[in-house]
C-alpha positions as CSV (number, residue, x, y, z in Angstrom):
1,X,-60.5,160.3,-216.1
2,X,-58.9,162.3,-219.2
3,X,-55.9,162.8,-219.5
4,X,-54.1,166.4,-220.9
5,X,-53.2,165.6,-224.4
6,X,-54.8,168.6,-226.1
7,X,-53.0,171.6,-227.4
8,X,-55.3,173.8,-226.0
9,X,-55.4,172.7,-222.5
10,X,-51.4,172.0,-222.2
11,X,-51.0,175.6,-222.9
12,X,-53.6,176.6,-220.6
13,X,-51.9,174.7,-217.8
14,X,-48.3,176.0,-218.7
15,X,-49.7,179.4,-218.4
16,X,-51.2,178.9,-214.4
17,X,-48.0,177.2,-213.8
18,X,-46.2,180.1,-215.2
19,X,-48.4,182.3,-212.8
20,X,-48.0,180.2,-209.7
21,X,-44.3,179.9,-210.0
22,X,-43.9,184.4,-210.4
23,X,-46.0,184.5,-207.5
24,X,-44.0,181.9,-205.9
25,X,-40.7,183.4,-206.5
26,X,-41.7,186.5,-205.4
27,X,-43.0,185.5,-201.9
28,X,-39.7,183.3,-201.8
29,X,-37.5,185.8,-203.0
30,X,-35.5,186.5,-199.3
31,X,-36.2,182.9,-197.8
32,X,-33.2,180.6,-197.6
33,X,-34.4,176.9,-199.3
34,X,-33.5,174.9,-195.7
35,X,-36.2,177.7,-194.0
36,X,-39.4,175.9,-193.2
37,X,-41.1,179.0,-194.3
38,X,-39.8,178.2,-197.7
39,X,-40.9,174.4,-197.6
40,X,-44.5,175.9,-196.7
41,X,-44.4,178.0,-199.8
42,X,-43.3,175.2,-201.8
43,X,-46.5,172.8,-200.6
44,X,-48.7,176.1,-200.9
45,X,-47.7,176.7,-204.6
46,X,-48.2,173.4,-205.4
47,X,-50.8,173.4,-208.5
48,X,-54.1,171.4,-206.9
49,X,-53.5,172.7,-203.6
50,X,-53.0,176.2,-204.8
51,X,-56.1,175.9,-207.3
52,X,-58.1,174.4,-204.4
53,X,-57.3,176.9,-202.0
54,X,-58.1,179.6,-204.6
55,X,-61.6,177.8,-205.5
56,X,-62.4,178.4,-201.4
57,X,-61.4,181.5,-201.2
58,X,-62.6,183.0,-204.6
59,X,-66.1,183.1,-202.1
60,X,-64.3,186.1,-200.6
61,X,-64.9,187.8,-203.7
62,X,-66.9,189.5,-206.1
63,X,-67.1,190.5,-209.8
64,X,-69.2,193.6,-210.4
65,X,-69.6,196.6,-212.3
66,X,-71.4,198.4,-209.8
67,X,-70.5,198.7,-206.2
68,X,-71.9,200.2,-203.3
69,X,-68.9,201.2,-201.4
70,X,-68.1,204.2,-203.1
71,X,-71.4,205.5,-201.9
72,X,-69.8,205.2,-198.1
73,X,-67.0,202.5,-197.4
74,X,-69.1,200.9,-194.6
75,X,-72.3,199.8,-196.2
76,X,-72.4,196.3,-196.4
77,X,-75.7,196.1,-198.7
78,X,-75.7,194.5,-202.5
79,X,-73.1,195.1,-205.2
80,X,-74.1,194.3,-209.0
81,X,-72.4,192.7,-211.8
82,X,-74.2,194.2,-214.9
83,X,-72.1,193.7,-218.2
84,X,-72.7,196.2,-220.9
85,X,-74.5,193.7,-223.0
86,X,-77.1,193.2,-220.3
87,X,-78.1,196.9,-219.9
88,X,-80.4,198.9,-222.0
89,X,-79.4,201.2,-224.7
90,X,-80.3,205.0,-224.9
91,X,-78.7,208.3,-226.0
92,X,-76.8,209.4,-222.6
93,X,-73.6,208.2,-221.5
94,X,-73.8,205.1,-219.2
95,X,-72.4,201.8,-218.5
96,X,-74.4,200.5,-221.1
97,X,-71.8,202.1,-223.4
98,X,-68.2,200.2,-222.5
99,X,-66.4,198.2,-224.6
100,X,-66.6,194.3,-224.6
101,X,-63.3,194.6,-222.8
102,X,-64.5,196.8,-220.3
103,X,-62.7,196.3,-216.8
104,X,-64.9,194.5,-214.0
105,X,-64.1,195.7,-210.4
106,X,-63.7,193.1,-207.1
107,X,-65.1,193.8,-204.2
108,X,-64.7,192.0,-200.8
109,X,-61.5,190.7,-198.9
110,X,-58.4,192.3,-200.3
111,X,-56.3,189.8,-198.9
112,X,-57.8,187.7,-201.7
113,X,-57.0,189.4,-204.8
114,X,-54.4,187.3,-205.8
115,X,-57.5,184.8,-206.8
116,X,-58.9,187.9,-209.0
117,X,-55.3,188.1,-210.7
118,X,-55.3,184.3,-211.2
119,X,-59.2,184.8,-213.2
120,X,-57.6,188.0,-215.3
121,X,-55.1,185.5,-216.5
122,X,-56.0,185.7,-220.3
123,X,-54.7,182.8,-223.4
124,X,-55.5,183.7,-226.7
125,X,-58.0,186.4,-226.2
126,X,-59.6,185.1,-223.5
127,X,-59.0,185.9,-219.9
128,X,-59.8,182.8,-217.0
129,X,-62.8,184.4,-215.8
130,X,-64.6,184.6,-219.3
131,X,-63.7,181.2,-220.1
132,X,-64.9,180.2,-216.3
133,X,-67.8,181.6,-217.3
134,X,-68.2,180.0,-220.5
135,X,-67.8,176.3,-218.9
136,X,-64.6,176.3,-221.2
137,X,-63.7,172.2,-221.5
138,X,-59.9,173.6,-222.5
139,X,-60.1,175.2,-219.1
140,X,-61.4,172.1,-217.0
141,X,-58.5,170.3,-218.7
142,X,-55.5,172.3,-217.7
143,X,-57.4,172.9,-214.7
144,X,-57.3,168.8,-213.8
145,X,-57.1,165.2,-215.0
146,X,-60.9,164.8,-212.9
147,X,-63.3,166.3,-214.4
148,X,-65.9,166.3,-211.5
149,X,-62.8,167.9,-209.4
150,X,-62.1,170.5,-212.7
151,X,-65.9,171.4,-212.6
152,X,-66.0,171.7,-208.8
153,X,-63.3,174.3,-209.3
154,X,-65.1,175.8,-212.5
155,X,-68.1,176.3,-210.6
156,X,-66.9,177.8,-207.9
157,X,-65.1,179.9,-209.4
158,X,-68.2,181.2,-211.6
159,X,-69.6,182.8,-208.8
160,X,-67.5,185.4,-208.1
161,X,-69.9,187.2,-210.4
162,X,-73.4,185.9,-208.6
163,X,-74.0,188.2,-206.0
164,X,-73.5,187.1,-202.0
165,X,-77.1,186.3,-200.5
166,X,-80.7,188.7,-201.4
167,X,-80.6,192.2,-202.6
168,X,-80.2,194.4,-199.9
169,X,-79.6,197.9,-199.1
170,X,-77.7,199.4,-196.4
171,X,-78.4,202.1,-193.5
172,X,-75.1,203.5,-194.5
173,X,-76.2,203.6,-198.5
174,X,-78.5,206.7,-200.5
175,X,-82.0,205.8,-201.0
176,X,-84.3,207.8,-203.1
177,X,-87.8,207.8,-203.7
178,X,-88.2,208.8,-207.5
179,X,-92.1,209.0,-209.1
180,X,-93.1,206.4,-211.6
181,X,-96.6,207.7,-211.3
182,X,-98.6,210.6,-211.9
183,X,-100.0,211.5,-208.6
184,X,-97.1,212.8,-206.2
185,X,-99.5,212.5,-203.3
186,X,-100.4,208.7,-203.6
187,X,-97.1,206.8,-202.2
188,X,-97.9,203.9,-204.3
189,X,-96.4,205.6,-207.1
190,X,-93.1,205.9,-206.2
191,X,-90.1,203.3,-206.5
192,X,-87.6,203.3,-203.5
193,X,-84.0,203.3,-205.7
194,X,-80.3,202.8,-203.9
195,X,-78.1,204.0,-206.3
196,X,-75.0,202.1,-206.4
197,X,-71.5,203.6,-207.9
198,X,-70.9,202.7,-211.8
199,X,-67.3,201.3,-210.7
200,X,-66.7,200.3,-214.5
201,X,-67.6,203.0,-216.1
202,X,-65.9,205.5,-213.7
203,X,-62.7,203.3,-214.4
204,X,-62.5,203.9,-218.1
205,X,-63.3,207.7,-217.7
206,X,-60.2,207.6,-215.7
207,X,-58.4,205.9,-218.3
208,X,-59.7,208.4,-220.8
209,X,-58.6,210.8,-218.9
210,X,-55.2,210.0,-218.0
211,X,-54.4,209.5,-221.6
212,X,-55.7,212.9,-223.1
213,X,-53.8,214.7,-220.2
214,X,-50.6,212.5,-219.6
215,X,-49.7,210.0,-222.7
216,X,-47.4,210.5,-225.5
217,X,-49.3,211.6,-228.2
218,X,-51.3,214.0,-226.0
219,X,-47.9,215.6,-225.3
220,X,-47.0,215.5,-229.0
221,X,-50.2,216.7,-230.0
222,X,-50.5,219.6,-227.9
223,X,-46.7,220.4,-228.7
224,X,-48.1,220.8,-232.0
225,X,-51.0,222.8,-231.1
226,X,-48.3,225.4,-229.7
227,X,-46.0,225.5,-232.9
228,X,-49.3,225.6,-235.2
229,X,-48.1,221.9,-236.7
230,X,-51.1,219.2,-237.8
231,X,-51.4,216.3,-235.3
232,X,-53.1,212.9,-236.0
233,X,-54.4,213.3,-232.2
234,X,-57.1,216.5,-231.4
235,X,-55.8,217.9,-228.3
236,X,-58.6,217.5,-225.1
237,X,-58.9,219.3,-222.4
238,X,-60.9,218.6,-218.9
239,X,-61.1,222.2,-217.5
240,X,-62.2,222.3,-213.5
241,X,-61.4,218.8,-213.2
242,X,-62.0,217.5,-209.9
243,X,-60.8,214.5,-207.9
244,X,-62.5,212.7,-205.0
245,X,-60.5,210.5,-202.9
246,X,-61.6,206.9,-202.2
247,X,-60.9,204.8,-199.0
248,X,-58.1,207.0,-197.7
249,X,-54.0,205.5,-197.2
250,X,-56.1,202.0,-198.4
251,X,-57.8,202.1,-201.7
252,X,-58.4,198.4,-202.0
253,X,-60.7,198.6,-199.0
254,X,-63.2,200.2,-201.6
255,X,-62.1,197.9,-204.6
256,X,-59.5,196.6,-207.1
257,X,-59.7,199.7,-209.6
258,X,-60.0,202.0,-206.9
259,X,-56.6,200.4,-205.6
260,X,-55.2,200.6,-209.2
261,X,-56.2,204.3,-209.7
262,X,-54.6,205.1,-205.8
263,X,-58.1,206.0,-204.6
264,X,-58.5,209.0,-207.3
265,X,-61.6,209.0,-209.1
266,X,-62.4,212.1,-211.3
267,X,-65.5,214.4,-211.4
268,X,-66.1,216.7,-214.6
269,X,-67.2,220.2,-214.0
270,X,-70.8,220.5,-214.2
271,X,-71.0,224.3,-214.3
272,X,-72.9,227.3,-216.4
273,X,-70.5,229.3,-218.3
274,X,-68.4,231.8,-216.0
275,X,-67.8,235.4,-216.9
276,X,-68.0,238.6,-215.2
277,X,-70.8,240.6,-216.0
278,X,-68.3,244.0,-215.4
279,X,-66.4,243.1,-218.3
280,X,-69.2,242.3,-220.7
281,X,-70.0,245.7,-222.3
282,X,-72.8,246.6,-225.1
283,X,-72.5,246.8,-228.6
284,X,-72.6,250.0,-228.8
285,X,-71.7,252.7,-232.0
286,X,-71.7,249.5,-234.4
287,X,-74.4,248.8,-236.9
288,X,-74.1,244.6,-236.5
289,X,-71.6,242.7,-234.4
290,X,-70.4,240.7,-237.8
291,X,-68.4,243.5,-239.2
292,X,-65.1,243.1,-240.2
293,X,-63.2,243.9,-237.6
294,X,-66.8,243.4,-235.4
295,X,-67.7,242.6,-231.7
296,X,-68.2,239.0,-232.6
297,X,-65.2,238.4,-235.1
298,X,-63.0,240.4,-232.2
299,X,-63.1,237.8,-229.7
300,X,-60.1,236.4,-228.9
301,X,-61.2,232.9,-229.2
302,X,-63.2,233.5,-232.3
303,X,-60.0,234.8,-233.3
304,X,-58.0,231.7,-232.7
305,X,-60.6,229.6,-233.9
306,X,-60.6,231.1,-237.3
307,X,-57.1,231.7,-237.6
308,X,-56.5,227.6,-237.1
309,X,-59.3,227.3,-239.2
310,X,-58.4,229.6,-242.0
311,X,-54.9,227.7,-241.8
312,X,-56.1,224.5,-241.9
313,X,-57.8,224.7,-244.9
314,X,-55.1,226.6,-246.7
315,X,-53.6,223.7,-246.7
316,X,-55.7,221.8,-249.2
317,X,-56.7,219.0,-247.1
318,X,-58.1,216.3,-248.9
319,X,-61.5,215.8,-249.7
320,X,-62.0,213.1,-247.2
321,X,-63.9,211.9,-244.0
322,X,-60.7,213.1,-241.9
323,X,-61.3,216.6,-243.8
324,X,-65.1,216.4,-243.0
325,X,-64.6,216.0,-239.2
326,X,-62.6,218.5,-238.8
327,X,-64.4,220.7,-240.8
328,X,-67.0,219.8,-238.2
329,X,-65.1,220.7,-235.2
330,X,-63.9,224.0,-236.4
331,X,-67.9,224.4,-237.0
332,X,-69.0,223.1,-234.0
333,X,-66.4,225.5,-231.9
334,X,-67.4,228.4,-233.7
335,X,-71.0,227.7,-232.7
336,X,-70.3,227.5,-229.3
337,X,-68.7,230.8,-229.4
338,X,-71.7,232.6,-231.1
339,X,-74.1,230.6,-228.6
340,X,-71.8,231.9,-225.6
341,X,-71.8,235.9,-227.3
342,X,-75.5,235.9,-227.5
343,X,-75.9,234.4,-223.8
344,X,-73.3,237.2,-222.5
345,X,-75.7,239.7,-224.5
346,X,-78.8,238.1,-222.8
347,X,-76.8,238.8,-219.1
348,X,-77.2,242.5,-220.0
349,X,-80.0,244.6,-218.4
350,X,-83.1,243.9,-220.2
351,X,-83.4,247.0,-222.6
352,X,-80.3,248.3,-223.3
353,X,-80.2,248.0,-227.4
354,X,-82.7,251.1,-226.3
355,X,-79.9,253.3,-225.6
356,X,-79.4,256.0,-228.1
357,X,-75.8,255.4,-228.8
358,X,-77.1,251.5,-230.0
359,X,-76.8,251.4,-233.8
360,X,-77.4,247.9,-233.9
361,X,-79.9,246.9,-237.1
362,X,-83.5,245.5,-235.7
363,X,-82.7,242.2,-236.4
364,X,-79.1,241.9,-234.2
365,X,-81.7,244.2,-231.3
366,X,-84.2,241.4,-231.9
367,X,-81.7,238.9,-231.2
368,X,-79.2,240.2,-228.7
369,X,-81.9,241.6,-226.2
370,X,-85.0,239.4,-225.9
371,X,-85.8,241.1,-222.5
372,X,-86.3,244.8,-223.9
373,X,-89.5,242.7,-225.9
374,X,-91.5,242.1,-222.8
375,X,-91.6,246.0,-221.4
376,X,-91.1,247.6,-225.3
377,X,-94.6,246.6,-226.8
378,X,-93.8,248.3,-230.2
379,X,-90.2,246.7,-229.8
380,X,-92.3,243.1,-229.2
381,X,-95.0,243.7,-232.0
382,X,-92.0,244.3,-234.6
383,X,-90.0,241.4,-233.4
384,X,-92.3,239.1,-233.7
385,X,-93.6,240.8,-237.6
386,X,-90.4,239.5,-239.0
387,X,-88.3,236.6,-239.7
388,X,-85.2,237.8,-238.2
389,X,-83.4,234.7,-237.5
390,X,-83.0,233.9,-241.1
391,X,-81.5,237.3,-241.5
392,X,-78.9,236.6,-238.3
393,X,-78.1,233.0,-240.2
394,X,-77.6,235.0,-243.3
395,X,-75.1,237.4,-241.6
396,X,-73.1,234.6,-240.0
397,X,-72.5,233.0,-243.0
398,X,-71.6,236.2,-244.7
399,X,-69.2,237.3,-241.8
400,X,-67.2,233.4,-241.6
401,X,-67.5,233.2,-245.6
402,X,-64.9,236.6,-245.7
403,X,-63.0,235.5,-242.4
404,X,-62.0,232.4,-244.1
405,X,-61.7,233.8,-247.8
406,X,-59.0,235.6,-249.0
407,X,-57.1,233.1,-251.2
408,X,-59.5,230.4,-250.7
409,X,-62.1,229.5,-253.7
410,X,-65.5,230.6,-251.5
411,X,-68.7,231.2,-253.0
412,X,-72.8,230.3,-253.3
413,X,-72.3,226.7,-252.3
414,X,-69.5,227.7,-249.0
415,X,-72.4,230.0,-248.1
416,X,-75.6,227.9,-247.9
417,X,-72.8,225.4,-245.7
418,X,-72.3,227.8,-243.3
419,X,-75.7,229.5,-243.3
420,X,-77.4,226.0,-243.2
421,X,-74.8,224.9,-240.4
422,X,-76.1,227.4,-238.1
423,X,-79.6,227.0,-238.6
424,X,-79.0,223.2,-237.5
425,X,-77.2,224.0,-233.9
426,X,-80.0,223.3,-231.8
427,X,-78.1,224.9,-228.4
428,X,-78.2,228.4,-230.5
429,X,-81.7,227.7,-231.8
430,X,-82.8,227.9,-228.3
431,X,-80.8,230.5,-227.3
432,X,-82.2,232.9,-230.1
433,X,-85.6,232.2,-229.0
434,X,-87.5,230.2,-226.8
435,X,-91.0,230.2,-228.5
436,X,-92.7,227.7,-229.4
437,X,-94.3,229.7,-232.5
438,X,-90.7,231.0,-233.3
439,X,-89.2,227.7,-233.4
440,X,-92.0,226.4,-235.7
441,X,-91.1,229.1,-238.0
442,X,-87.6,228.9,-237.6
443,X,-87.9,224.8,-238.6
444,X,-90.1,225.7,-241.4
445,X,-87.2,228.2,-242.9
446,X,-84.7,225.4,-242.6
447,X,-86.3,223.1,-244.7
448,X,-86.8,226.2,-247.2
449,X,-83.1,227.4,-247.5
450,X,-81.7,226.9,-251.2
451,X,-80.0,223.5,-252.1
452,X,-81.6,221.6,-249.2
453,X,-79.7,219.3,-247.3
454,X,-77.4,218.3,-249.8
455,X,-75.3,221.2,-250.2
456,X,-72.5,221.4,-249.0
């Protein structure tokens, strides 16, 4: 027997006691003292009985990060518990990316989440559960003065995280077969997958969300935005949002998080770019879109993006990583503008830079309407003769060296940035040409441009 003279596990103990008495006084809250439903709370709350009808009901439960539920609310196949740190690492967004205190979901009996709340319980850093799953001997102490009855407790406890009996899909859940193999006709060379829902990951997209749309400083900084002020927080927007409802007027049927999110869950717009085709005119009677007052610069978002642009840096920001960033942004933006132009350009008929009333130089025709290259043959053989992509990178740079001049101190050095910027955005790389022998050329021409990939 040991007794509970440490700090550690005093402290511990006060703070289950402090639980079990809230919890108590909540469910008590309307009963008179002399009420034998009141005397039954009062031998329920007690601290070993409580703990030991928690530790038999905690069986109810599980921990995971991935749930099958979501897929449809009455398949009754395998849920997994796959912390970040157990999942491999690659390049795309997945649950491999959460934080260490990422937010594990419960699935099973929602009459039984109160045992969930108890493991969330966190002292000094460290919530029940982790420290349940640590063996933590502070733990076992507050927990009782056995220690074969404190790891009885610990034990069960720990497998609210183990999943309940062998893998198993459901007749209610997706299945897929997805090729590992090469030969599509041989069935040994597919996998049989059942996708489950990335409950964890889903949850802190929520989050995210929420906060860029609804917090404080996303009000503030998008008040900003509108009176043209600086804010320490970027403004985000989630256009096309979507929401799918989970599990009805009873969330917690599908899990805890679903329950804490009321059953919303949010899907991003996956969508091509939307415009209408009727509006999207030529460039006709113009020499090169990147005139001064051109059909590129004219654009009411280009507009806005150099106008905030132009402003910020009139402000002499300092020469610092925050500086850098948003430099980077403004770039970034602006790319994504050009890369949008010259797709809307691409929507035209195939051809149409042939129209007599086009004034467009070669180079902007090579650029703007790929498509008149695979009927024009003398249009093709000159387009591929010469290297005009370098030439569209050097009118870019020219055209956003004078929208941001003026007063500003932009020369040689501003223009191989901008130049050299544009020649790196691989979405507008692909866009300008989809050859193979094009892109070659195109690399080889980066690695030639002046000052290398130092200047800035």
């Amino acid at each position: 027997m040991w007794e509970r003279t440490d700090n550690g596990g005093q402290k511990l103990n006060l703070v289950i006691q402090l639980f079990l008495k809230e919890r108590f006084d909540t469910k008590a809250e309307k009963l008179a003292p002399d009420d034998p439903k009141y005397q039954a709370l009062v031998e329920q709350f007690q601290f070993d009985t409580w703990i030991n009808d928690a530790a038999r009901r905690v069986g109810q439960l599980q921990v995971v990060t991935h749930s099958l539920k979501p897929i449809h609310p009455d398949a009754k196949g395998s849920n997994l518990y796959a912390p970040p740190e157990s999942l491999n690492t690659h390049n795309l967004v997945g649950s491999h990316t959460l934080p260490a205190n990422f937010s594990g979901d419960v699935v099973g009996n929602a009459a039984a989440l109160d045992v969930y709340k108890f493991l969330k319980l966190e002292f000094e850093g460290k919530s029940l559960l982790e420290r349940v799953l640590e063996n933590d001997t502070e733990l076992a102490k507050a927990l009782s003065d056995n220690p074969e009855q404190a790891q009885a407790w610990i034990d069960a406890f720990a497998a609210i995280t183990e999943p309940r009996g062998e893998h198993a899909s459901h007749t209610r859940g997706k299945q897929l077969y997805w090729l590992v193999g090469d030969d599509a006709l041989d069935d040994e060379n597919f996998h049989l997958l059942a996708p489950l829902y990335a409950t964890s990951l889903a949850h802190r997209v929520f989050q995210t969300i929420n906060h860029d749309r609804f917090s404080e400083e996303a009000k503030e900084a998008r008040k900003a935005k509108r009176e043209g002020k600086y804010a320490e927080q970027p403004v985000r927007s989630y256009p096309n949002l979507a929401v799918q409802k989970m599990g009805g007027t009873k969330p917690q049927n599908i899990s805890q998080l679903n329950s804490e999110r009321g059953g919303n869950n949010y899907l991003l717009a996956s969508l091509p770019p939307s415009w209408n085709v009727r509006d999207i005119r030529p460039p006709l009677k113009v020499n090169t879109v990147f005139a001064d007052s051109g059909v590129f610069g004219s654009r009411p978002e280009v507009r806005s993006l150099v106008r905030d642009f132009k402003r910020f840096l009139e402000m002499n920001p300092a020469t610092d990583m925050h500086t850098r960033d948003l430099r980077d942004d403004f770039t970034a933006m602006l790319m994504d503008e050009l890369a949008l132009f010259a797709m809307q350009m691409h929507s035209l008929p195939a051809g149409w830079s042939d129209d007599e009333k086009c004034e467009l130089v070669a180079e902007e025709a090579f650029w703007l309407d790929p498509g008149r290259a695979e009927e024009d043959v003398p249009f093709r053989e000159a387009r591929n003769s010469v290297d005009w992509s370098g030439d569209i990178r050097h009118r870019f740079a020219n055209w956003l060296n004078a929208a941001l001049g003026g007063k500003l101190p932009f020369g040689d050095v501003e223009f191989r940035y901008w130049k050299k910027t544009l020649a790196k955005d691989a979405t507008h790389q692909r866009l300008l040409d989809r050859d193979r022998r094009w892109m070659e050329s195109l690399m080889e021409d980066l690695n030639n441009l002046p000052g290398g990939d130092d200047d800035e």
